[in-house]
KEFI-76840 format. One record per residue (C-alpha): residue in one letter; x, y, z. Coordinates in pm, whole numbers. Layout:
BEGIN
A  X  Y  Z
...
//
This chain:
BEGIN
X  1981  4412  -5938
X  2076  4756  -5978
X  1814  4870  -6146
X  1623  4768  -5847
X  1870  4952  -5582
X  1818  5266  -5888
X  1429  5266  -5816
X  1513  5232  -5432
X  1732  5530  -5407
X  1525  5764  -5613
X  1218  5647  -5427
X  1399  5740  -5079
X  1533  6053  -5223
X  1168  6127  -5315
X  992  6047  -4955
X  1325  6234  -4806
X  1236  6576  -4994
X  873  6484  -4902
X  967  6598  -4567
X  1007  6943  -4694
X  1219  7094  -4472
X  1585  7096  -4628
X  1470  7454  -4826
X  1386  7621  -4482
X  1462  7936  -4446
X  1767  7974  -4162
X  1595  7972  -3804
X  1268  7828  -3932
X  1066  7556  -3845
X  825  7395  -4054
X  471  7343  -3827
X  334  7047  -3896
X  2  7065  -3720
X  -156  7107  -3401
X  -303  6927  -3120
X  -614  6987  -2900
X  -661  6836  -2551
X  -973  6851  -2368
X  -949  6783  -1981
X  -1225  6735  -1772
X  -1422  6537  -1564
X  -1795  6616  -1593
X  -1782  6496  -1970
X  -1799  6139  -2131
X  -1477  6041  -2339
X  -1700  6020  -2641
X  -1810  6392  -2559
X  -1461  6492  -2524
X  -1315  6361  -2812
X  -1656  6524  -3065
X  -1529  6843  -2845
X  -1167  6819  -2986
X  -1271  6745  -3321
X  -1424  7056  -3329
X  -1171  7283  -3206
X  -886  7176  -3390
X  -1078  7296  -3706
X  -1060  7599  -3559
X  -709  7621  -3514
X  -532  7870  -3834
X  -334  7814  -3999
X  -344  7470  -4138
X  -15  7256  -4218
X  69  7145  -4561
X  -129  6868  -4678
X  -5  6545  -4651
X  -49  6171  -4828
X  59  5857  -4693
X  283  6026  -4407
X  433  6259  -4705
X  392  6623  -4837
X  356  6600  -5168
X  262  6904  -5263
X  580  7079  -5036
X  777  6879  -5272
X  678  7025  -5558
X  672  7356  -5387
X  1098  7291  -5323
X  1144  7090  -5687
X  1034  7424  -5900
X  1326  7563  -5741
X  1348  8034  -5742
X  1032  8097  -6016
X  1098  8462  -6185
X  828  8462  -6461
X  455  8444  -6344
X  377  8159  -6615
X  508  7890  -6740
X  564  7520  -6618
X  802  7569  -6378
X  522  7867  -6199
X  241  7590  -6222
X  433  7375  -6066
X  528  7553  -5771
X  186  7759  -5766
X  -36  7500  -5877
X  90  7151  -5750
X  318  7276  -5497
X  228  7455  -5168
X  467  7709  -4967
X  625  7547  -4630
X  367  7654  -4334
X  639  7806  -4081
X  589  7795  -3692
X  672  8160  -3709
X  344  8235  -3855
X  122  8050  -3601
X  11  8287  -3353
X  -41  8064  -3087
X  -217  8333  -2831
X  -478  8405  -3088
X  -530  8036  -3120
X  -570  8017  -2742
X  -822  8299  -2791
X  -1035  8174  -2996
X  -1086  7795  -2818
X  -1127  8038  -2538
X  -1429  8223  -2652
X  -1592  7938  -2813
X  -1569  7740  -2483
X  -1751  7992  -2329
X  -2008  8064  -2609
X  -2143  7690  -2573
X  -2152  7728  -2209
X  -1842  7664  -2060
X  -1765  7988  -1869
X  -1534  7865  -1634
X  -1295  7745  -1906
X  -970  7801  -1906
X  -668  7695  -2186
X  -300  7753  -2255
X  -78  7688  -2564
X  278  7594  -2618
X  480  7462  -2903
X  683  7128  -2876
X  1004  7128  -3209
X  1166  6748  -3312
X  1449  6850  -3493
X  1302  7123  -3830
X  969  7015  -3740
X  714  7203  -3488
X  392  7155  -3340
X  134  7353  -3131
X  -43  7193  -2836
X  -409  7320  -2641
X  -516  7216  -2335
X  -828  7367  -2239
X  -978  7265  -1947
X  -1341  7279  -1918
X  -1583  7403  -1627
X  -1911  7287  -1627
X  -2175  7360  -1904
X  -2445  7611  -1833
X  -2767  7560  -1904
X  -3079  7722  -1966
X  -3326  7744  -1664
X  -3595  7975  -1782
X  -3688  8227  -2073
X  -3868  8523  -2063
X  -3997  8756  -2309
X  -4137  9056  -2330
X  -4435  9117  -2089
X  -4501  9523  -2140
X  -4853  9572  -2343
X  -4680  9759  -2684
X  -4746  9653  -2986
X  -4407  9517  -3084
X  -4329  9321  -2714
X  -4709  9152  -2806
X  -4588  9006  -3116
X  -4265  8932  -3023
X  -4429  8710  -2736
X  -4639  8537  -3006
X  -4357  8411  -3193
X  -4199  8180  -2851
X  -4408  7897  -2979
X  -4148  7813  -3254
X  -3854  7972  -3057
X  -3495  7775  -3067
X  -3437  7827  -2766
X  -3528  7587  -2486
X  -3532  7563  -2128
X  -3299  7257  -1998
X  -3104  7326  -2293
X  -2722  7401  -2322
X  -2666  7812  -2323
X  -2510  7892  -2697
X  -2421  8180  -2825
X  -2502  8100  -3206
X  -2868  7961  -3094
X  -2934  8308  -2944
X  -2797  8522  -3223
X  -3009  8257  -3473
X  -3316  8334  -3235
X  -3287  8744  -3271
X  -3281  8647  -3678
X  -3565  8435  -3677
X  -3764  8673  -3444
X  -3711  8937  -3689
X  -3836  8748  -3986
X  -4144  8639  -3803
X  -4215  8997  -3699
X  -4147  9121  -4049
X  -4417  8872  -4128
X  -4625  9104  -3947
X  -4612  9409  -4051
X  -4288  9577  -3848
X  -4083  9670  -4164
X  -3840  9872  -3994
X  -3754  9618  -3746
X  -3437  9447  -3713
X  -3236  9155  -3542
X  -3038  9418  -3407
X  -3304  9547  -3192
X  -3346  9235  -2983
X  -3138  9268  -2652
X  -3062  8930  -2497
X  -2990  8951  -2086
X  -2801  8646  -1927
X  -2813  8638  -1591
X  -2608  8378  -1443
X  -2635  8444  -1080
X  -2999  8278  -1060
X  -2794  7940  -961
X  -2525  7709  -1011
X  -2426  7656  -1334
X  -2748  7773  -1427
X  -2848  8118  -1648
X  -3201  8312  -1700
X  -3233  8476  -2106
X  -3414  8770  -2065
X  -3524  8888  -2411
X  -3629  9270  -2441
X  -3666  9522  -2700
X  -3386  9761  -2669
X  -3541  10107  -2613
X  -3268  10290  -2815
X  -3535  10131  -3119
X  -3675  10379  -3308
X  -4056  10436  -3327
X  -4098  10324  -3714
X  -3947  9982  -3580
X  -4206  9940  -3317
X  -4509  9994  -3557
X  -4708  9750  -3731
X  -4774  9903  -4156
X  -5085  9814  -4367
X  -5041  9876  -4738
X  -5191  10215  -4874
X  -5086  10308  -5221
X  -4948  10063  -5500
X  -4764  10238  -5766
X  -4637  10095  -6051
X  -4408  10244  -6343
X  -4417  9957  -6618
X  -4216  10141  -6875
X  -3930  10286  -6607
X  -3588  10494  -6679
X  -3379  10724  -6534
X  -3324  10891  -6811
X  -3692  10975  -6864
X  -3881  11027  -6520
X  -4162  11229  -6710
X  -4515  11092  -6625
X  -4619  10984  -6943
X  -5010  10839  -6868
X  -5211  10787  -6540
X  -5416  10518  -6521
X  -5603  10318  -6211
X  -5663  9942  -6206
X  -5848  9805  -5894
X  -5594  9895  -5578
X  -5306  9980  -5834
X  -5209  10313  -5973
X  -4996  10262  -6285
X  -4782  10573  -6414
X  -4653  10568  -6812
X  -4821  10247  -6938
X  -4850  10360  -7261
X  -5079  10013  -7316
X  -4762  9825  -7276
X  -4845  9612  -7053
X  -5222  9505  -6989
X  -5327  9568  -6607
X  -5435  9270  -6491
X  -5073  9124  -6535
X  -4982  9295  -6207
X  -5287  9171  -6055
X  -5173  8816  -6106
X  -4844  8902  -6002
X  -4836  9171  -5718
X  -4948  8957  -5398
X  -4986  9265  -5226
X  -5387  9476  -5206
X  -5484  9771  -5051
X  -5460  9746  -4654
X  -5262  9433  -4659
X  -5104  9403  -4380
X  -4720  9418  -4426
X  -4510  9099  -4450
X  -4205  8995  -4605
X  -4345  8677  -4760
X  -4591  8862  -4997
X  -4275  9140  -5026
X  -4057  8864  -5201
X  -4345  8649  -5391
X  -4401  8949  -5580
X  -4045  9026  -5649
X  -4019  8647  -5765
X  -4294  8678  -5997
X  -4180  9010  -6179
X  -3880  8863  -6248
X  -3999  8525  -6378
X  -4238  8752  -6655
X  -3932  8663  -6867
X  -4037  9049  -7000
X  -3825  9281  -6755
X  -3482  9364  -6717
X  -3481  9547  -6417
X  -3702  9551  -6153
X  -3679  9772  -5833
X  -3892  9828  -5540
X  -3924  10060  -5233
X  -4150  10086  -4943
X  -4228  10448  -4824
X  -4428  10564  -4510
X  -4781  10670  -4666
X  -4874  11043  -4629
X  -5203  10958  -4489
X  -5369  10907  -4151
X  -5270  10556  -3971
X  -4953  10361  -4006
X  -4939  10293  -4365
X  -4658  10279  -4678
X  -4656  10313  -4990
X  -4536  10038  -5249
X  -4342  10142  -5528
X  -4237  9903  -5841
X  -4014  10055  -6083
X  -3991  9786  -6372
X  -3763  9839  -6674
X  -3863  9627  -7007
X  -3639  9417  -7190
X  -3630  9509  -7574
X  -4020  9334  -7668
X  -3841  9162  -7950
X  -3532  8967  -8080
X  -3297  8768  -8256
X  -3069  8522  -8214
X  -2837  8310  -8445
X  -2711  8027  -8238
X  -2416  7796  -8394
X  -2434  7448  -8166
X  -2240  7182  -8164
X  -2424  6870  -8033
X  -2461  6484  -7972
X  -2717  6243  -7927
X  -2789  5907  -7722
X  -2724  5763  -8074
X  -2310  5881  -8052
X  -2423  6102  -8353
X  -2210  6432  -8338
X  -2288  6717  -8584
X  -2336  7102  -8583
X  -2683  7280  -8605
X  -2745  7657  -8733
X  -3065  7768  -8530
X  -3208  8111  -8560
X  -3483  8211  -8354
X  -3714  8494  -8335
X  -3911  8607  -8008
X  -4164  8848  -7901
X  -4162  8895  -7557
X  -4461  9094  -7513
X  -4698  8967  -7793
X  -5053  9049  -7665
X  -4931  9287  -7406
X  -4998  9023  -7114
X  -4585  8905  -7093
X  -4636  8680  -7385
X  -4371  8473  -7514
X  -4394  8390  -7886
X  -4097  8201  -8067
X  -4044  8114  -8403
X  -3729  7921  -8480
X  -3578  7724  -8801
X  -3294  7535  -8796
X  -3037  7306  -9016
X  -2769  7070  -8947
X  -2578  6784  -9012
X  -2496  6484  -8791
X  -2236  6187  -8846
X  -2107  5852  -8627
X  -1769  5818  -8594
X  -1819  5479  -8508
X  -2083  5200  -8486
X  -2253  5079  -8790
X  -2435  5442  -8901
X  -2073  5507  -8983
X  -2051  5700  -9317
X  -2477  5741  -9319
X  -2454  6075  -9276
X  -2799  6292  -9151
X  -2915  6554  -9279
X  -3212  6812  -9058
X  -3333  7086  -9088
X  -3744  7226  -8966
X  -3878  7487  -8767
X  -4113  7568  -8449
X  -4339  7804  -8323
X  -4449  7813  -7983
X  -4645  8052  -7728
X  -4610  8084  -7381
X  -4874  8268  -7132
X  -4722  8313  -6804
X  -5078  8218  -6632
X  -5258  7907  -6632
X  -5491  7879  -6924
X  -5820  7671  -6795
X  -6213  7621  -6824
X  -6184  7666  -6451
X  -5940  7924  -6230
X  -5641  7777  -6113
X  -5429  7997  -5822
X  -5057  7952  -5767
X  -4893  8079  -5399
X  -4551  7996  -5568
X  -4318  8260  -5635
X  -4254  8158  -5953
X  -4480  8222  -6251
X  -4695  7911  -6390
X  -4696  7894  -6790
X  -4960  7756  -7061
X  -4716  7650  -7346
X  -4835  7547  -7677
X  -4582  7411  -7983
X  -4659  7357  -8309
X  -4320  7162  -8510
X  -4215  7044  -8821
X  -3846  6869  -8892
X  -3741  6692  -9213
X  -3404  6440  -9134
X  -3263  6270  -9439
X  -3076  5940  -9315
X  -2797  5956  -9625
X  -2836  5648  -9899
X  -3138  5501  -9649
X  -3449  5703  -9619
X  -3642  6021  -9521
X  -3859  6122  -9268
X  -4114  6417  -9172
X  -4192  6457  -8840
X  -4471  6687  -8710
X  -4531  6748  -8325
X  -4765  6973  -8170
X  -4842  7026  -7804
X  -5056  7192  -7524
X  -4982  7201  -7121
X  -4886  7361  -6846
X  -4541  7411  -6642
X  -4518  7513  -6270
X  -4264  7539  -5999
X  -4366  7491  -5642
X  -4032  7661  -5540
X  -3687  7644  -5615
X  -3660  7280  -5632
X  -3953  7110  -5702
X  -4080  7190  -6012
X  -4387  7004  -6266
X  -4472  6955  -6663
X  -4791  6854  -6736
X  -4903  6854  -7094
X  -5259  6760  -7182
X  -5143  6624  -7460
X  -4830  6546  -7691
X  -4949  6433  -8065
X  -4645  6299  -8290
X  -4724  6232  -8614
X  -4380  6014  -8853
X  -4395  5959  -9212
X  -4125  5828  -9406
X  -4023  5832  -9747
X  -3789  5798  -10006
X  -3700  5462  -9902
X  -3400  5307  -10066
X  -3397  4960  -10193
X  -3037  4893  -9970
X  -3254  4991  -9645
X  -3536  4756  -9823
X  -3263  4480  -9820
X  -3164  4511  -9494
X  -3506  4480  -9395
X  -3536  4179  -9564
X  -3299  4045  -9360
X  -3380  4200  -9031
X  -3707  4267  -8969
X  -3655  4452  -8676
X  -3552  4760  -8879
X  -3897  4781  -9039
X  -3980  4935  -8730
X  -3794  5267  -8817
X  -3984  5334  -9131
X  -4367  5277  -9011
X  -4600  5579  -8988
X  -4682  5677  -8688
X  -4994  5825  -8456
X  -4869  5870  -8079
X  -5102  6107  -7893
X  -5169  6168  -7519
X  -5121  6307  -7191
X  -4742  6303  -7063
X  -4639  6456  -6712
X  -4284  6501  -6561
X  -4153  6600  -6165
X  -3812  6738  -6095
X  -3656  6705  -5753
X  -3346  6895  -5736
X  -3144  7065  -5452
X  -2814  7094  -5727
X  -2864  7490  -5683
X  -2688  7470  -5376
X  -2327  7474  -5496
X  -2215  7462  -5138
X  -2350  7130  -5022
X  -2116  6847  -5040
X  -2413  6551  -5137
X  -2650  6740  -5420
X  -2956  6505  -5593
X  -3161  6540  -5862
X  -3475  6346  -5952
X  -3705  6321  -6240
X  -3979  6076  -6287
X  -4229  6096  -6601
X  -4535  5902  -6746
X  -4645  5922  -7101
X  -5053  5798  -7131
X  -5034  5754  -7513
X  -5416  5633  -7670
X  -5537  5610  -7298
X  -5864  5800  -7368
X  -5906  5718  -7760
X  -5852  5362  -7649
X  -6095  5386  -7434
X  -6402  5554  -7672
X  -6324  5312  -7928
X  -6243  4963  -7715
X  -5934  4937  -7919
X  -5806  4550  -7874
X  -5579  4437  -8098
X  -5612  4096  -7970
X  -5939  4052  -8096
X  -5941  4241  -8396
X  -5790  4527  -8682
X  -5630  4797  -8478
X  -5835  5114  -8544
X  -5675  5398  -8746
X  -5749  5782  -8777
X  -5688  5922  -9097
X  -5563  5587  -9239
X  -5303  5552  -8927
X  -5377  5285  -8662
X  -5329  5492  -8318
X  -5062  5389  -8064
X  -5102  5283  -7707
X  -4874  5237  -7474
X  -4779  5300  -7083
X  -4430  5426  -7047
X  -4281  5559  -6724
X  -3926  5646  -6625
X  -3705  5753  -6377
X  -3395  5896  -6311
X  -3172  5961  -5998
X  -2845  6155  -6010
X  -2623  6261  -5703
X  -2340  6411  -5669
X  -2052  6429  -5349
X  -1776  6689  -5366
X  -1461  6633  -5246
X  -1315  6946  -5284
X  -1390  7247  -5548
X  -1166  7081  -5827
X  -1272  6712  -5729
X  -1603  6512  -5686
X  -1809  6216  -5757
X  -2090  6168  -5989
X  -2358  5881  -6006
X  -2687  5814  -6195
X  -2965  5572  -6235
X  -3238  5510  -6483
X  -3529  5267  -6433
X  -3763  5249  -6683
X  -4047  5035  -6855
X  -4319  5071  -7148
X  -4600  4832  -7200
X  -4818  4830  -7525
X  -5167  4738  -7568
X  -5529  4795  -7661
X  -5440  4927  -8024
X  -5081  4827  -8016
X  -4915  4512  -7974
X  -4580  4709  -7966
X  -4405  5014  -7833
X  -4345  5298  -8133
X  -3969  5289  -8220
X  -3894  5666  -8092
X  -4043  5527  -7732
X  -3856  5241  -7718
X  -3558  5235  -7471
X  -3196  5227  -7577
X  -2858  5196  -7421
X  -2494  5196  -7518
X  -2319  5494  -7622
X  -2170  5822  -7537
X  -2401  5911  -7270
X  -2480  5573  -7180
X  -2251  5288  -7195
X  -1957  5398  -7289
X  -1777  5069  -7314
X  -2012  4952  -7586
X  -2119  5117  -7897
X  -2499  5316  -7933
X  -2755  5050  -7938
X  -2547  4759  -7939
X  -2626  4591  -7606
X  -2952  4360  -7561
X  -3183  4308  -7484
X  -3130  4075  -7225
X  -2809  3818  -7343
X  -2905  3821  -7709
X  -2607  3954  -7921
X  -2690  4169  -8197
X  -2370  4183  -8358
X  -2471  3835  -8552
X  -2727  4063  -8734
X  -2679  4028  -9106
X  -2655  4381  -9187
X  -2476  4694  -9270
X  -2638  4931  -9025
X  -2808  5023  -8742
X  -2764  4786  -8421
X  -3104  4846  -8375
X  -3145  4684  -8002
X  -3405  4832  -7850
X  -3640  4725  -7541
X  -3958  4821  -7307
X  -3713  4766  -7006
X  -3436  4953  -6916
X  -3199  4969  -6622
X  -2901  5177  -6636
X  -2629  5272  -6339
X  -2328  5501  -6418
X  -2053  5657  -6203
X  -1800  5899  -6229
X  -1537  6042  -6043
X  -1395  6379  -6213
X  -1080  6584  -6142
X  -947  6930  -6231
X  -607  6853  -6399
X  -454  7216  -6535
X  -631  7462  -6634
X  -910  7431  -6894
X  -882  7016  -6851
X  -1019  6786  -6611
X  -1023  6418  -6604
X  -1254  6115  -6529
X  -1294  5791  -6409
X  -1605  5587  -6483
X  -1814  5284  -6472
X  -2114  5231  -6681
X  -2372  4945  -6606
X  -2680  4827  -6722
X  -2920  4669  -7019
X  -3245  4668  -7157
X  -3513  4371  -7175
X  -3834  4277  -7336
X  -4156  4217  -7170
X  -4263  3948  -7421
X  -4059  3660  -7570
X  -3906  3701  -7920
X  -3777  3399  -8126
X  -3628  3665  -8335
X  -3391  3738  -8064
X  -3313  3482  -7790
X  -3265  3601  -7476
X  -3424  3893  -7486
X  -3704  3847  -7254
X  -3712  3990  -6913
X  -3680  3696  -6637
X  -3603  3680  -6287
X  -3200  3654  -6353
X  -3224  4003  -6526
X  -2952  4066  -6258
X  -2725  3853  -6378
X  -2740  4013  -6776
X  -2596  4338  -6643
X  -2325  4492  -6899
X  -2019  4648  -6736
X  -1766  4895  -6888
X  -1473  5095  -6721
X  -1296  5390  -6886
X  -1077  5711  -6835
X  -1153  6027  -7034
X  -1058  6366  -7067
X  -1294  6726  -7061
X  -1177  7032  -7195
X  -1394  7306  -7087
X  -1379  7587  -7282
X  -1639  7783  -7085
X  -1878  7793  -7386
X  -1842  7462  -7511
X  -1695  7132  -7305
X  -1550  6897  -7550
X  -1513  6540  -7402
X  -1310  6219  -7485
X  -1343  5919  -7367
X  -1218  5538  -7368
X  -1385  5277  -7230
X  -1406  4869  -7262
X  -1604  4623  -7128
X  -1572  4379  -6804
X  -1864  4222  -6834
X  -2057  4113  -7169
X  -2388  3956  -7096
X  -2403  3775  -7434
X  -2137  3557  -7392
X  -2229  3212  -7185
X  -2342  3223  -6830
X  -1986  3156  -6639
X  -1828  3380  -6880
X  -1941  3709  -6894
X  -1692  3848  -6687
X  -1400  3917  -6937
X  -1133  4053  -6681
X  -869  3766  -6768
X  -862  3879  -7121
X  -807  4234  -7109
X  -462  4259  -7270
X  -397  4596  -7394
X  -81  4492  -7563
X  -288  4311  -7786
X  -387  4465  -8096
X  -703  4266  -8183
X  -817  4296  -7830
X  -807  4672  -7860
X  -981  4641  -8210
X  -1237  4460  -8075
X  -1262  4623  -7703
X  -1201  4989  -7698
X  -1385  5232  -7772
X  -1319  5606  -7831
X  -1614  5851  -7758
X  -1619  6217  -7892
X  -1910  6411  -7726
X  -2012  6731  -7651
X  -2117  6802  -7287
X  -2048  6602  -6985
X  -2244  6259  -7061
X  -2518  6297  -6683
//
């Protein structure tokens, strides 16, 4: 009994101080928030009400923040008590988690009035008129608006320019796509968005000295009641240069620019391009492919920026600056300029990494890597890279079977497309040929080795800043093992399954990738990503030969049957912010691989997995599936093994800045994998049409420390749902019991990564 009336009192002495306002300074009051009335007649309640929503937002400044009828954060503020030293707990938690009192005496309550004022009459309302007062109960204060509205003005006819100069003409060509519209409300931010967009359209054009600026808008409201005429005009104060129309005269180009050295070095000409101290870095017909802009061209902004785009995407320049002059010639003409600084043509770079993998390996790599930026003189990217690391599991079965890697790779990258045929790009961004030629040897500790080689040829291409393409006409893998140890032949012995890992194997063919993203956009509170891919492996050598399996030996080259297989995937992620420090983070991955002509199954390093640190948290790397079959009745000492040619995986996470360098999370992980055909090796496993109802779910909290360069993250998870067990009792929530030592033995799991996990 009293140490319920304890928990009582210090929970009323809590929401008391919640109120915040026994620490006021004498004579203050805190303001608690304002209220905004809209009064009249000649608008719909619904109208009304969307009206006030608006204008309170408007309304500075803005009380302290409350939850559940409380001010938490003002209680803070008032428990830190006088804070001398600028760090320390005591400052972050009156800085951090607290917030200073908002007092009445710093609401200015005629500027408030103002500004509902003016925005009443920038939508329209011209006949508005408002007043504010303050209303106190007892240390508390609010502000009250009324603002009564007149009736909205609306458009009743545009008219542009109708004189016979140059500029008026194409200003009247550009009302097609105007924002403004007759019948429509009059708004001050429509008209001032109109002036913009005519001067991009007329920069379009050629008018490079024009600006927004030089748009006059006329309102005449006497034309009738509650009505206005716009009258747009070019203000006459514009200067000449702003009324002409430029073609493009000279292009000059400095490839090898610096301020240091402005001494003209070579001259040389190139179709409609005069290039100044070359010095045969740079090939000329790089800037044809790059510079949109040719010899009387008319002037527009479009080609302006596409150019700009391009130079920078070379991958070869560090700085690159541009002016537009008026051309000493006869006409209306400029002159381009590009002055392009290099980077150094070549490099290198020791990287130390730290790294996991889908298979909760975590280990440290050593890469050092080698480039030529300018290797035939065309913006050529050549890179030569070897690496060597070491990977362990901290949990799972692989625990204590170390990995050892280490390999190399060259590649080359033209920043053109490479093709029988000629293949033009209108994207600002560069399109690339890339071609990879690698080699890795990983040692799997007391188990085996294996080579693998990989070598590639394709293209890569943005359409803009979102949307961007990887197409590679083909992708040849070539796996060899060796060294096999008699414990991994054991194990096969008495798992098949893992034979799988040790085969040799041929995968060759076509793959192609699309990525949807709008994530850029750090201001937007909903962000998505999207990435779908094929992989065509054998399609065409299937085809030449009539591989069947079915019907006879599966045809090799070079002693090594050929795989083919159909795999597709894909991949949605979005994203809602809360706030800056807070937001919401969800994913899911669809997938499915089907094998035939010369294979009756899907190469192991296709298959699909799940479980893990970046997948399934709740459940350890490739221990789930497929389907309700339970893998942990394996008889062996390694390697879960559970692979699938169906996957479906949903994960969500909320994440929250905490203090400083640490944020937490909240998750749920969800999903399986399944296999197309039936295996009496593993029950269960097929796909059927209750697939829904072999879902594995996992909960968990973690921890990310963000270190800027590196973000280390914890997590623990366990599982709610375990599609192995019986139909009726998959859902384990009655036996969580975390008091329970075996249950935790058996239930949580602790995940070390590197990286946030999607």
């Amino acid at each position: 009994m009293i140490k319920n009336l304890i928990i009582v009192f210090f929970l009323a002495l809590f929401v008391a101080a919640c109120g915040g306002t026994h620490n006021l300074p004498e004579g203050e009051l805190l303001y608690v928030g304002a209220k905004v009335s809209v009064k009249d007649t000649n608008v719909s309640r619904k109208e009304r009400k969307a009206l006030e929503s608006t204008l309170i937002k408007i309304i500075r400044p803005l009380p302290n923040k409350k939850f559940l009828g409380m001010r938490p954060k003002l209680f803070f503020y008032n428990l830190a008590g006088e804070v001398k030293k600028e760090k320390g707990f005591r400052h972050w938690l009156k800085n951090t988690l607290g917030e200073a009192p908002v007092l009445l005496s710093k609401v200015d309550l005629e500027y408030n009035r103002s500004l509902l004022q003016n925005f009443s009459e920038n939508n329209g309302y011209f006949n508005t008129r408002t007043s504010a007062d303050s209303t106190r109960h007892g240390k508390k204060a609010a502000a009250e608006y009324k603002v009564t509205l007149g009736k909205q003005y609306k458009i009743k006819s545009i008219q542009y320019p109708a004189d016979s100069s140059a500029v008026s003409s194409a200003v009247r060509q550009t009302q097609h796509q105007s924002l403004l519209r007759v019948g429509s409300a009059y708004n001050l931010e429509v008209i001032k968005a109109e002036r913009v967009r005519i001067d991009a359209r007329l920069k379009d054009n050629g008018f490079y000295y024009f600006n927004a600026e030089y748009v006059k808008v006329q309102v005449d409201s006497t034309v009738g009641k509650y009505d206005v005429d716009l009258i747009l005009k070019v203000k006459d104060e514009a200067p000449v240069a702003a009324k002409t129309a430029y073609k493009i005269n000279k292009i000059i180009i400095y490839p090898n620019y610096s301020i240091n050295n402005d001494t003209l070095k070579t001259f040389e000409k190139y179709k409609d391009f005069t290039i100044i101290g070359n010095d045969s870095l740079f090939k000329p017909r790089i800037f044809d492919r790059t510079l949109y802009f040719k010899k009387d061209d008319l002037y527009n902004t479009t080609d302006h920026n596409l150019s700009l785009n391009r130079l920078v995407n070379l991958g070869t320049l560090k700085f690159v600056k541009n002016q537009f002059r008026v051309s000493d010639t006869i006409g209306n003409y400029l002159d381009a300029y590009y002055y392009l600084t290099p980077l150094p043509q070549k490099s290198i770079r020791v990287e130390v990494l730290a790294k996991t993998n889908s298979a909760s390996y975590t280990g440290t790599e050593l890469k050092i890597n080698w480039s030529n930026r300018n290797t035939f003189h065309g913006a050529e990217l050549l890179s030569i890279s070897v690496f060597g690391g070491l990977e362990v599991q901290l949990g799972g079965k692989n625990n204590g079977f170390n990995v050892y890697r280490f390999g190399g790779e060259t590649s080359l990258v033209w920043p053109r497309f490479i093709a029988p045929f000629k293949i033009k790009s209108s994207s600002g961004f560069v399109p690339r040929t890339n071609t990879t030629i690698g080699y890795e040897f990983q040692n799997r500790q007391q188990l085996y080795s294996l080579q693998t080689s990989k070598a590639s040829f394709g293209y890569a291409w943005k359409e803009n800043l979102r949307k961007e393409h990887l197409f590679n006409i083909t992708e040849i893998t070539f796996a060899s093992p060796q060294d096999v140890t008699d414990l991994y032949q054991e194990q096969v012995a008495l798992n098949p399954s893992l034979k799988n890992v040790i085969e040799k194997q041929l995968i060759f063919g076509p793959t192609y990738s699309y990525t949807y993203t709008n994530e850029i956009n750090q201001r937007k509170k909903n962000t998505f990503y999207y990435k779908g891919s094929i992989d065509l492996s054998g399609t065409i050598a299937g085809l030449i030969t009539g591989a069947d399996i079915n019907k006879k030996d599966p045809i090799e080259i070079l002693g090594i049957p050929f795989s083919q297989f159909i795999k597709v995937q894909s991949e949605f992620k979005h994203t809602y912010k809360f706030s800056n420090q807070s937001l919401l983070k969800s994913r899911i991955i669809a997938g499915a691989a089907f094998a035939y002509g010369n294979s009756d199954e899907i190469p192991y390093s296709k298959q699909f997995f799940i479980g893990g640190t970046n997948s399934l948290r709740a459940f350890r790397s490739r221990a789930i599936g497929p389907g309700t079959y339970d893998g942990s009745n394996e008889i062996s000492q390694f390697i879960p093994d559970q692979s699938g040619d169906v996957k479906l995986e949903f994960n969500t996470e909320y994440r929250a800045h905490i203090y400083r360098f640490i944020n937490g999370a909240l998750f749920m992980d969800a999903g399986n994998i399944w296999l197309l055909y039936k295996d009496v090796n593993k029950p269960g496993s097929q796909l059927t049409k209750d697939f829904l109802n072999e879902i594995a779910v996992g909960v968990g909290t973690g921890l990310r420390f963000d270190f800027s360069f590196l973000v280390l993250r914890t997590d623990v998870a366990f599982p709610i749902r375990k599609p192995f067990l019986p139909n009726g009792q998959r859902w384990v929530l009655d036996e969580i019991d975390f008091g329970s030592g075996s249950w935790r033995s058996e239930n949580l799991i602790f995940n070390l990564a590197i990286g946030y996990p999607f």
